[in-house]
ROTORMI-550521 format. One record per residue: residue in one letter; x, y, z of N, C-alpha, C in turn. Coordinates in steps of 0.05 Angstrom, whole numbers, plus 32768, in hexadecimal, padded with zeros to 4 digits. Layout:
ROTORMI-550521
AXYZXYZXYZ
...
//
This chain:
ROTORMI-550521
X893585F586C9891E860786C7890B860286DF
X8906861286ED88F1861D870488D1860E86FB
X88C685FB870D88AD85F18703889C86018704
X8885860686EF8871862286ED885B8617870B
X8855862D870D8843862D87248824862E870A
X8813861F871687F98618870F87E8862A871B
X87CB8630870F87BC8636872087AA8625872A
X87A2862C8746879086158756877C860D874C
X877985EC874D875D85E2873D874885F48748
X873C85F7872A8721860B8736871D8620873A
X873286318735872D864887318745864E871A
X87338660870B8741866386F1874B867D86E5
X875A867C86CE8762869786BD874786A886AB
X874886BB86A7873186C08690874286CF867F
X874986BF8667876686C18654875886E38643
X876A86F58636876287068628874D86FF8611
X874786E18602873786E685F8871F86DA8605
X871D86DB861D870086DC862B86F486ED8634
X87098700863986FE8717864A86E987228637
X86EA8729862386D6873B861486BB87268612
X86B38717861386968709861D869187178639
X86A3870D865186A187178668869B8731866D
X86AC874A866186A58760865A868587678658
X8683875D863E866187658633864B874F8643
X86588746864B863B8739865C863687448675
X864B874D868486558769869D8647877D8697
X864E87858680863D87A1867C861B879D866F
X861A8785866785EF8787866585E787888687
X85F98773869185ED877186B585E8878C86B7
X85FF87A186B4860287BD86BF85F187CF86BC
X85E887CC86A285DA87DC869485C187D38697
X85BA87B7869D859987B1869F859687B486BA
X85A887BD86C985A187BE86EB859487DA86EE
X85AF87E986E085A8880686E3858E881186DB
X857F880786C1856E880C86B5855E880786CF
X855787F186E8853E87EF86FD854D87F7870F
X855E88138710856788278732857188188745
X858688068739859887F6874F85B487FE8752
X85BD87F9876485D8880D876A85ED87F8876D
X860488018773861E87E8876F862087E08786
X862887D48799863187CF87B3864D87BF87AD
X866187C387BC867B87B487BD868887AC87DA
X8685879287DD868D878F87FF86A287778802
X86B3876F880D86D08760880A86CB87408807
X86DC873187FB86DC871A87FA86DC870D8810
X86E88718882586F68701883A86D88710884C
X86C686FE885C86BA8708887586BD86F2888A
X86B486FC88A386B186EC88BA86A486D188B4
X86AB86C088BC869F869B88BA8688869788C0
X868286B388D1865F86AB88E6865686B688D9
X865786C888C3864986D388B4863786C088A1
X864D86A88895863D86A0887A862F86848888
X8632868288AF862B866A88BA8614867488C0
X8611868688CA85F2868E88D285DA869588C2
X85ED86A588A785D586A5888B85CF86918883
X85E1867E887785DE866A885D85D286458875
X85E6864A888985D78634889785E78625889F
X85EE862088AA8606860D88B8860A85F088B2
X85ED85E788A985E785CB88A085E385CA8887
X85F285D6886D85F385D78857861185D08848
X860E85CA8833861A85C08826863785D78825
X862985ED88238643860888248655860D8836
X864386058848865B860F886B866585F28871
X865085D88866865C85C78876867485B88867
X867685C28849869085B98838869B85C4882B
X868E85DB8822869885E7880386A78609880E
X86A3861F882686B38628882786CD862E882D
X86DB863F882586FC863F8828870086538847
X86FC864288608700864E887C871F864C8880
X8724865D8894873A865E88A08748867288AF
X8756866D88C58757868088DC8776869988D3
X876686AF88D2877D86C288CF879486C088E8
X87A486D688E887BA86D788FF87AC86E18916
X879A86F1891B878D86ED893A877C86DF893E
X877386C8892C876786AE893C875086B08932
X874086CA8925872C86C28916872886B48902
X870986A888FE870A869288E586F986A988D1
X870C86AD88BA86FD86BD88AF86FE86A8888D
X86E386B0887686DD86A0886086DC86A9884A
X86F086A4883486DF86A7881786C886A98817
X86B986C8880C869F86BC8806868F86B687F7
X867B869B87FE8675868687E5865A869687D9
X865986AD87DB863786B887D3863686D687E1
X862586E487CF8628870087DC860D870B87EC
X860186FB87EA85E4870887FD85EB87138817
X860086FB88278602870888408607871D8845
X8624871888348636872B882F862187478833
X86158750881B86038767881485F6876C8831
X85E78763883B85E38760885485E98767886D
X8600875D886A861487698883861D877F887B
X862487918864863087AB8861861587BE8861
X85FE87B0885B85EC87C6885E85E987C18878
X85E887B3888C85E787B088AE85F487C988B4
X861087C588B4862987C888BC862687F088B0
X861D87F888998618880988968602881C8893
X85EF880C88A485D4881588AB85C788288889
X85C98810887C85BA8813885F859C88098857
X859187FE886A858087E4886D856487F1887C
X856C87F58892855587FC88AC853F8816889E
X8527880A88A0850F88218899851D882A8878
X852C882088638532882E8850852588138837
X8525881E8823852C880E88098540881287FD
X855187F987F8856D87F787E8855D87E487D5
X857187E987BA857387D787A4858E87D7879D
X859D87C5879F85B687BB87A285C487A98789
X85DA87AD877785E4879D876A8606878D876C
X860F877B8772862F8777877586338769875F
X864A8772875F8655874787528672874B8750
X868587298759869B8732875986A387118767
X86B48703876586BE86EA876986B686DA8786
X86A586BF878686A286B5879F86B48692879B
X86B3868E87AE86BF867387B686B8866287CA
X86B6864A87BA86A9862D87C486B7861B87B7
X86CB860987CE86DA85EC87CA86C585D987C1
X86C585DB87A586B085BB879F86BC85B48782
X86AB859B877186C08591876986B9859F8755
X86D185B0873C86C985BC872686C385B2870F
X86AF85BC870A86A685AE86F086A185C986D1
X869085C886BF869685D386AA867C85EF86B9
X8689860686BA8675861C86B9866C862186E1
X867D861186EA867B860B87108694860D8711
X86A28624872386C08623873786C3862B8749
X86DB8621874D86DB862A876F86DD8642876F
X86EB8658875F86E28672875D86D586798747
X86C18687875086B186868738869F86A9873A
X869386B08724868F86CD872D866686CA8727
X865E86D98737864186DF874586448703873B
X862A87058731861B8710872B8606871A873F
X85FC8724874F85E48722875C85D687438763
X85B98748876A85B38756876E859E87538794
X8597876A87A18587876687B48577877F87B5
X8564877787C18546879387C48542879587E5
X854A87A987F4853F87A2880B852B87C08813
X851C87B4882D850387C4883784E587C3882B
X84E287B2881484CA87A8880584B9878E880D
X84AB87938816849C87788819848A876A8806
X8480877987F7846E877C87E58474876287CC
X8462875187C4846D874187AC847787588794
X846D877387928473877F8774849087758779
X84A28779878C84C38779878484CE8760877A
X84C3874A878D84C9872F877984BD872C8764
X84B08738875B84A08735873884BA874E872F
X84B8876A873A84DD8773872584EA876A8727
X84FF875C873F850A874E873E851587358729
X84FF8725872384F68711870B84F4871D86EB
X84E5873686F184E6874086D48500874586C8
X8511875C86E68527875786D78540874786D5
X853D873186DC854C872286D6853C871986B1
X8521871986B7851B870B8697852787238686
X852E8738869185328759867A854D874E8671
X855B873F867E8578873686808577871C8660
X856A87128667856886F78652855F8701863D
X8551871B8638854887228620855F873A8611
X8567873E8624858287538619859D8740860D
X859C8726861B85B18714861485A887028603
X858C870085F3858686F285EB857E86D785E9
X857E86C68608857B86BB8614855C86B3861F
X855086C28617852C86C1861E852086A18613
X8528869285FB8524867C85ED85318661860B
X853C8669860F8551864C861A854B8650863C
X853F866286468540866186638519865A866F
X85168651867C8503864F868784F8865786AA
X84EA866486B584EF866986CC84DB865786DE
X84E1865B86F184D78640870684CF864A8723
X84BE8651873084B28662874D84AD864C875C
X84AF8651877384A78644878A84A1865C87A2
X8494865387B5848A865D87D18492864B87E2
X84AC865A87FA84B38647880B849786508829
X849386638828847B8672883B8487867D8857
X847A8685886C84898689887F849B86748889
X84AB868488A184BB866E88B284A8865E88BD
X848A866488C6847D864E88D78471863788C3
X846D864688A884618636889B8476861F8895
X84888628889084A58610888E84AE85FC88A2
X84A7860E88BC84A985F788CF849085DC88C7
X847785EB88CA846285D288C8846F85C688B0
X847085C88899847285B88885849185A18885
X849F85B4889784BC85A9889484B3858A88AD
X84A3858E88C484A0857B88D2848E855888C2
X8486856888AF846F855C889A8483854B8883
X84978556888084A2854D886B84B4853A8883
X84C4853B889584D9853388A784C8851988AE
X84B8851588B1849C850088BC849A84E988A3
X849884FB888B849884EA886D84AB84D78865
X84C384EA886684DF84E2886A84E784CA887D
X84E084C6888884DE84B688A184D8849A8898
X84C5849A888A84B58486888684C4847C886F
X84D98487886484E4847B88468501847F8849
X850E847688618524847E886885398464885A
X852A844D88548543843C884E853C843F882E
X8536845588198540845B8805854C847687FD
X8547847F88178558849B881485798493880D
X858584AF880385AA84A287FD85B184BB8817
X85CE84B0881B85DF84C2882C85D584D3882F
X85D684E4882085D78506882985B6850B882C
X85AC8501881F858F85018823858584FB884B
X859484ED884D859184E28865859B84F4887B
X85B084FF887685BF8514888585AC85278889
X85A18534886F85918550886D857685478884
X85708532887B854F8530888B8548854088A2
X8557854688B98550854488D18563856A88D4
X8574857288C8857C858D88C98578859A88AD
X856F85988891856A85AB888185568593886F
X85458589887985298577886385248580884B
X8520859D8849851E85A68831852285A4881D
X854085A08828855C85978810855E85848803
X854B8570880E854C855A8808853F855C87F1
X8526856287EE8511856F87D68523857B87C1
X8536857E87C38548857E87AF855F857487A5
X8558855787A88575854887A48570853F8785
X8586853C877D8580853C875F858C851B875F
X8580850C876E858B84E8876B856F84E28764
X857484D68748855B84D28734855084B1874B
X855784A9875385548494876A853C84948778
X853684AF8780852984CB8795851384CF878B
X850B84D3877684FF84DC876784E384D58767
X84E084C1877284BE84B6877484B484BD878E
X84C784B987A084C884BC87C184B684D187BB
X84CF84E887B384CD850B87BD84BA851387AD
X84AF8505879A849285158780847785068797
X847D84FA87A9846684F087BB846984F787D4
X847E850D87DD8477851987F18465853287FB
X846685378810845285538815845B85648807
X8447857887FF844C859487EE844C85A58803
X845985B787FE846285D7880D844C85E2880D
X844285E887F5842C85F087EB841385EE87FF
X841285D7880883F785D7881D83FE85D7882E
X841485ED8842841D85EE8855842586118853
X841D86228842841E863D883E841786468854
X8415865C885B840C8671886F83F5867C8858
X83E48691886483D7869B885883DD86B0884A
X83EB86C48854840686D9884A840D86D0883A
X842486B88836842D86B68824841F86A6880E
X840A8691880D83FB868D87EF83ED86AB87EE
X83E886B987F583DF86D987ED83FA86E687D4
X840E86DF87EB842A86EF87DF842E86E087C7
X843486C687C4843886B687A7842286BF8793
X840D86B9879B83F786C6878A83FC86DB8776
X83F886F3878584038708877C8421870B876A
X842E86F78776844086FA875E843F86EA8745
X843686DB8748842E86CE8729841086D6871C
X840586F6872683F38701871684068713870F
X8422871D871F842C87308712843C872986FB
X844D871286FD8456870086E7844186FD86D1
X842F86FC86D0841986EA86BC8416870786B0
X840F871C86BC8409873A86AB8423874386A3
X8438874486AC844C8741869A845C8738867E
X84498725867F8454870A8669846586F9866A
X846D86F8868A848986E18695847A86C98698
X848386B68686847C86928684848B868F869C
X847B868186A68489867586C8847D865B86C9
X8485864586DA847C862D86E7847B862D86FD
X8469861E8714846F861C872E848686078736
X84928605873984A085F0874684A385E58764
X849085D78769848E85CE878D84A985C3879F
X84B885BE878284DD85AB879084EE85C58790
X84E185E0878D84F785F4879284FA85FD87AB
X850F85FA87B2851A860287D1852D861287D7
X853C861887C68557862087C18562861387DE
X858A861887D58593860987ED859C8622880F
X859386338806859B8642881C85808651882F
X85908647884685768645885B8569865B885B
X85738676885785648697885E85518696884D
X8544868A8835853386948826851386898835
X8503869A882684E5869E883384CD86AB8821
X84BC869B882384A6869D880F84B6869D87EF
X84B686AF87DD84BB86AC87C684D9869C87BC
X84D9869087AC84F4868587A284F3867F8785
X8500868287738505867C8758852586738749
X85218667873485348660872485348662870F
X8545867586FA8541866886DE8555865E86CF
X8543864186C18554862C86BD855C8626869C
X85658615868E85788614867B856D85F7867D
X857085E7865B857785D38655859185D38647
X859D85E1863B85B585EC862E85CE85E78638
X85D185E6865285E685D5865D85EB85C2866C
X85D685AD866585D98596867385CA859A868C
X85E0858486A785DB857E86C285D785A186CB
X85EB85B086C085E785C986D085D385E486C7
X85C185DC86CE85A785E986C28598860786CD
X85AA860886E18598861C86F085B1863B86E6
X85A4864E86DA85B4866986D885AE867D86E8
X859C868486EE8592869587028580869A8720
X85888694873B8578868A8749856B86A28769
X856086A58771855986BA877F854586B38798
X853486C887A0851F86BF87B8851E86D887CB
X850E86D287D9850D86E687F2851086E1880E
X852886EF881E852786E48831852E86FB884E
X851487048855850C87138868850B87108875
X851286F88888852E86FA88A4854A86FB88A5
X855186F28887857486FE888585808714889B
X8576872F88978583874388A3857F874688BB
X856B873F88CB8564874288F38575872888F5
X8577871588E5858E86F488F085A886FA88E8
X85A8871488E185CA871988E085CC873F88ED
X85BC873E890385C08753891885B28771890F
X859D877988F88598878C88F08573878888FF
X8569879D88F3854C879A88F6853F879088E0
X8527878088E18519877288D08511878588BB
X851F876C889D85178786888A851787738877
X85008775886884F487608856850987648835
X8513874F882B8525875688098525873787F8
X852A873C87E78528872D87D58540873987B9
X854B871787AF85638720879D856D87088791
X857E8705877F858386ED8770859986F38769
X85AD86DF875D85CD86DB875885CC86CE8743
X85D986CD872F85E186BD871285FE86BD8715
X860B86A38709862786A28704863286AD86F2
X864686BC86EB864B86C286CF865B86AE86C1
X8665869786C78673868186BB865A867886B4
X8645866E86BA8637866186A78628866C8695
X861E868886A08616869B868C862A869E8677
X864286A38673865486A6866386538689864D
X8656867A86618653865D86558637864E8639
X861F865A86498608865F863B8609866D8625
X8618868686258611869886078626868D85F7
X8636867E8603864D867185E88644865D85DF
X8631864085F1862B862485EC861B863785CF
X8600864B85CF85EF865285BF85F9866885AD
X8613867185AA8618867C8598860C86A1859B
X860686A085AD85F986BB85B8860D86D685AD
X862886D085BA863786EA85B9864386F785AB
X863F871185A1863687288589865E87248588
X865D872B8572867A873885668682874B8579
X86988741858C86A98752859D86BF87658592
X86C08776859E86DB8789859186F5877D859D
X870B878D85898720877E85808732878C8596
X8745878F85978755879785B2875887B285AF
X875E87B3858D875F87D9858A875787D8856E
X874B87F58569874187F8854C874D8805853B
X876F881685428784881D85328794880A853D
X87A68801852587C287FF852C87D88807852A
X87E7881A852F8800882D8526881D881D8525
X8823881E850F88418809850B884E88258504
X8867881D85068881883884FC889C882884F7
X88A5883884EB88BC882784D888CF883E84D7
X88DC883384E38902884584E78901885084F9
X8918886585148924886A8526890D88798528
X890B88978519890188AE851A88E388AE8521
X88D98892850F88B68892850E88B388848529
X88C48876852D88C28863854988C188798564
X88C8888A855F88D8889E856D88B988AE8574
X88AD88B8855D889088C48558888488BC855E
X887688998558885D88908562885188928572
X886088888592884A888985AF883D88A485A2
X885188C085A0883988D4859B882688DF858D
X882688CD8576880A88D48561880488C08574
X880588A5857B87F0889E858287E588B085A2
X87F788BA85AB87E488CB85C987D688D785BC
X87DF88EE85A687C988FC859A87B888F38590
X87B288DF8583879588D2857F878288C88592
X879788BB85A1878288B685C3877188C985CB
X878A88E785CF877C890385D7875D890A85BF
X8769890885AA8757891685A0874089098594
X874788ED8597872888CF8597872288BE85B5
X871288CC85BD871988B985DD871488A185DC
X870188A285CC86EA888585C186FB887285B6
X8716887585A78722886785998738885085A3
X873D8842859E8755883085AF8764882E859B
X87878838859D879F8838858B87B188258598
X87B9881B858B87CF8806859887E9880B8585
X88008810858C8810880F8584882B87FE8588
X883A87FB8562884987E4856A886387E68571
X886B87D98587888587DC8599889287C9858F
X88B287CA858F88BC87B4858A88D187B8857A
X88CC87C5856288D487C5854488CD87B28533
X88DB87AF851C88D6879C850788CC87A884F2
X88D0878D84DA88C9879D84BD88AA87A384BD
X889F87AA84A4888C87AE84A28875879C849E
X887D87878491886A876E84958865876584AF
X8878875C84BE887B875B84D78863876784DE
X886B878384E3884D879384F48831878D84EE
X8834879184CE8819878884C58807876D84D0
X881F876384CF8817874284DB8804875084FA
X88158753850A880F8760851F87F4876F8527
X87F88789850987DC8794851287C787828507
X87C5876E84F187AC875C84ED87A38750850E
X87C18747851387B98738852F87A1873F8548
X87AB875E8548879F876A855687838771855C
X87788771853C875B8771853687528789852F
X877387A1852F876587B68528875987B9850A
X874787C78502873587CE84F4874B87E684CA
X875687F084E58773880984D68786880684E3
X879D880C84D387BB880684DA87C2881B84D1
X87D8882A84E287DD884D84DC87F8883684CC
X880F884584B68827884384BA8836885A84BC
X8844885E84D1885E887E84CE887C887284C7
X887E887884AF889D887484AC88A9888484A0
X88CD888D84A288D488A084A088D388B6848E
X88CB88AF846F88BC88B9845B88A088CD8461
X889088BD847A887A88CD847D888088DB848F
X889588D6849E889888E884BC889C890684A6
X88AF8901849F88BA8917848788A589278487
X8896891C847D88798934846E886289378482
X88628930849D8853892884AE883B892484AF
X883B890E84A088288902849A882A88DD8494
X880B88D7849D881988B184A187F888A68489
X8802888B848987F88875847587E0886B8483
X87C48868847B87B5885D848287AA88468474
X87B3882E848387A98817847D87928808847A
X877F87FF846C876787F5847A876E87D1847A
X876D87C88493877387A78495875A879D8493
X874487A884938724878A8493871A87908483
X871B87AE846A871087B5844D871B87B68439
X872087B98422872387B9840D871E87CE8407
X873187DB8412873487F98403875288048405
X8755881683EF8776881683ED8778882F8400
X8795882A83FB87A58840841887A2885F8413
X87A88868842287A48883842287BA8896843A
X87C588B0842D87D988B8844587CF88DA8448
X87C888E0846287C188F1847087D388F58488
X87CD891A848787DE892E849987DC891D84B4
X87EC891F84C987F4890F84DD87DA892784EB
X87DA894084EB87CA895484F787AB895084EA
X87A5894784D68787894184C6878C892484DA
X879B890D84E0878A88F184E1877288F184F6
X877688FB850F875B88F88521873C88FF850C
X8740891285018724891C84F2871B890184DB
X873388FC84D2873188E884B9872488D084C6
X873588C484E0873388A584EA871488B284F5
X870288C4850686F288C8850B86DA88C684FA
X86D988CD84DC86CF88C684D186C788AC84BE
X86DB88A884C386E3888284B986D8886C84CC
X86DE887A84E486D38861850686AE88678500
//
């Protein structure tokens, strides 16, 4: 026997009975986007390497380990990509969607990052995200935020998440502060660890976010961001946590939020989870209004956020969140002997035709009649047609009920759509 081929650590199956979580949590995204006038955008997995080097940062953890590069047959290095902001970015560039306009933008669809997998983290893994461009204004990062909170209240999730703001401020304001912190750093260099040490001197920031409980006294006693604002932007934060506060969005400041990707500016947020442990963060966002002139367009101010759906998925199962899914089909049509076998596919087309709403599954195969039954319980349908040669006769079939307690009943093959319509 032929040894089975595996699939690659880290990226995984989503078996038939997952999909239907995945399903309904797809369609609240869809539906809570649509509700605030956001449109779909769809742009390819594979892009150019200088694409996700010049957005995300060259001196980050993404480009410098975790994506999947590699040179096609004419020599370009083209990348899995680990995140879709650029992405979005470059197709509104590329299709002059951006310049002097307002877009509100939604994707989602599989990214990839080599790191080590753990429970609700893979190397392929699927993103969620939305983007707002041509707004400068804090109102869009206050919708932005709301609707992501519209999201936690539709999933029921409003109890378990908490959200968390920061102000990174302008680029100049970041320089001063980043020289302020690099200076601090300095002075406490023989308890910094590795990577801490690495970051200092090309992404400091980052460091403000190392989660080595070690760190921890250092970095609660270093400079704040905060007193290194521009004036613009403590104006701009301001404003958004009066627009949060008249809303009724519970927020915290958090001064250690940085997120890890270099484009973001002035606003940034997270909302976080105790519910799953080490991996706490479900939804994370910001604004970053040099993205699009640093990747060849004209300056155009946006703001947007990404959620995973593996840990979102992960979340509504740890808490028990997810509603009674439907069953694969809600008739099941069994037939018994040559003739009825012979009939079925077409009562069931005609029921398709004449219930669109309905899902019929019918059983292939043969076998007795227990058999099927077995079958249609399996299935989860709700009714089980039977046609066997007795009913073909009179044309007319057996209606079963499998999840009530109610006895059978046999109706015209030409009455069942009206009958099952009233019954669904």
């Amino acid at each position: 026997m032929s040894k089975q081929i595996q699939a690659i650590r880290g990226m995984n199956d989503c078996l038939p009975q997952d999909t239907p979580a995945w399903q309904y949590v797809e369609q609240m995204l869809r539906s809570t986007v649509a509700r605030y006038g956001y449109s779909e955008i769809r742009f390819p997995i594979v892009e150019m390497t200088e694409l996700f080097k010049r957005s995300i940062g060259e001196v980050t953890d993404i480009v410098e380990k975790e994506m999947y590069t590699f040179a096609d047959r004419n020599g370009d290095s083209l990348t899995l990509r680990p995140e879709g902001t650029a992405c979005c970015v470059r197709a509104g560039n590329e299709h002059g969607l951006l310049y002097n306009q307002e877009q509100r933008l939604w994707y989602t669809g599989p990214m990839f990052r080599h790191e080590r997998p753990q429970k609700g983290r893979y190397r392929q893994f699927h993103q969620f995200g939305l983007e707002a461009f041509g707004i400068a204004s804090a109102d869009i990062d206050a919708e932005v935020i709301m609707l992501s909170a519209r999201l936690w209240q539709q999933l029921g999730l409003t109890p378990y998440v908490k959200l968390e703001i920061n102000s990174l401020g302008s680029s100049e304001a970041r320089a001063a502060y980043r020289d302020a912190l690099v200076a601090y750093l300095e002075q406490h260099k023989t308890v910094l660890d590795e990577d801490s040490l690495r970051r200092m001197y090309t992404n400091p920031l980052r460091v403000l976010d190392s989660k080595n409980p070690a760190l921890a006294a250092v970095l609660a006693a270093a400079p704040q961001l905060a007193d290194y604002l521009d004036e613009d932007s403590a104006a701009h934060f301001a404003r958004l946590k009066q627009l949060l506060t008249l809303a009724g969005i519970e927020f915290s400041v958090n001064p250690r939020l940085v997120r890890g990707l270099d484009y973001y500016n002035k606003t940034v947020f997270e909302w976080v989870t105790t519910e799953l442990g080490a991996q706490g963060t479900v939804c994370a966002g910001g604004r970053y209004d040099g993205l699009v002139e640093q990747l060849g367009g004209k300056a155009t101010p946006a703001v947007g956020f990404a959620l995973g759906l593996e840990r979102l998925v992960l979340l509504l199962q740890t808490l028990e969140l997810l509603p009674q899914l439907p069953a694969a089909a809600d008739v099941y049509l069994m037939a018994l002997g040559e003739q009825a076998e012979l009939a079925a596919l077409s009562v069931a087309e005609r029921l398709r035709s004449d219930l669109p709403g309905m899902r019929v599954m019918v059983h292939c195969g043969g076998g007795n009649l227990k058999k099927q039954i077995k079958r249609a319980d399996k299935s989860g349908a709700a009714i089980g047609l039977i046609l066997g040669e007795d009913e073909l006769s009179r044309n007319e079939v057996t209606v079963k009920w499998l999840r009530e307690d109610k006895p059978q009943q046999t109706i015209l093959i030409t009455e069942l759509a009206k009958a099952l319509a009233v019954a669904a």
